[in-house]
C-alpha positions in Angstrom: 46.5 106.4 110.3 45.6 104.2 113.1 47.5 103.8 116.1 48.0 100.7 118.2 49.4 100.5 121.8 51.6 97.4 122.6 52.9 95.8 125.5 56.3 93.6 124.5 57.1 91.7 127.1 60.1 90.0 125.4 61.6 93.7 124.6 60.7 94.7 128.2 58.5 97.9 126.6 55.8 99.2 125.5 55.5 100.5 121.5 53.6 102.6 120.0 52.7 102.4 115.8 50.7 104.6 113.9 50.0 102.5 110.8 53.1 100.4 110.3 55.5 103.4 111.7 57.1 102.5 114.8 56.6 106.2 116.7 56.9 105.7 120.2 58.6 103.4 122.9 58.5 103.2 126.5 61.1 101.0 128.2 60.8 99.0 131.6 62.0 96.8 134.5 60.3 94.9 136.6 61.0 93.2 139.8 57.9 91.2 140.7 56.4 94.0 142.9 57.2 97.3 141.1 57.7 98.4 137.9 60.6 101.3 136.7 59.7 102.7 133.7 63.0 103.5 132.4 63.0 105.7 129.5 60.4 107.3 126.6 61.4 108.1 123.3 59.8 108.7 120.6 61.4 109.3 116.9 62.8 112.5 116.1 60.4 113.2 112.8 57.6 112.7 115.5 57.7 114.7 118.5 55.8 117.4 119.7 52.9 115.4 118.8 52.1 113.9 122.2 53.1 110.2 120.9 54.5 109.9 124.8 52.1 111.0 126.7 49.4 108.8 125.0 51.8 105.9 125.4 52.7 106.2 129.0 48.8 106.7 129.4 48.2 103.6 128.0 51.2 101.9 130.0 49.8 103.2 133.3 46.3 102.4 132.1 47.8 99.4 131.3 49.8 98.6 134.7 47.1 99.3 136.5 44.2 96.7 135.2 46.6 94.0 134.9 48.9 93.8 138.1 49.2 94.8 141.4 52.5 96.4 140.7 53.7 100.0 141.8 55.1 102.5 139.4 58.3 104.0 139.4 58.7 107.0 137.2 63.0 106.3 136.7 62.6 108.7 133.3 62.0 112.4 133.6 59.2 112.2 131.3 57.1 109.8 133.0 57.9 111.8 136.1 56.5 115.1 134.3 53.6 112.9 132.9 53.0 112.0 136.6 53.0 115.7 137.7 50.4 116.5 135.4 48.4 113.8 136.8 48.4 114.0 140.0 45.3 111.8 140.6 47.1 109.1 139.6 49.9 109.7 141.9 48.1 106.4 144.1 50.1 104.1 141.5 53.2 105.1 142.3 56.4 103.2 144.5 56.7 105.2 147.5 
């Protein structure tokens, strides 16, 4: 199947679909200079299968070529996801 990353602006989030399947989400806020991403989830037939990491990889990628806004890991799994990558740690609201 292929997968496709998604910003959804209207939704506030960013999805994640392999094929049609809806996987993956990654909710946010934002308040014009930071951004919280608020919570990860991905559907319970699909984890384990690193659907979140590669979608808050792409949001972060994401974040980072299109705005000048600092990141705010408010869900423990983006926090972990930060942890792991600690050279990215530049991004983040301080």
């Amino acid at each position: 199947m292929t997968r496709t990353f998604e910003n959804q602006p209207d939704s506030n989030r960013y999805a994640l679909r392999d094929g049609d399947e809806l996987v993956a989400v990654l909710d946010y806020a934002s308040n014009g200079t930071a951004i919280s991403l608020t919570r990860a989830f991905t559907t319970p037939a699909r984890r384990g299968k690193g659907f979140a990491a590669e979608l808050v990889e792409y949001a972060v990628d994401d974040i980072e070529a299109t705005s000048d806004l600092r990141i705010i890991p408010m869900c423990w799994y983006v926090g972990e996801w930060f942890d792991k990558h600690p050279e990215r740690h530049g991004l983040l609201e301080r």
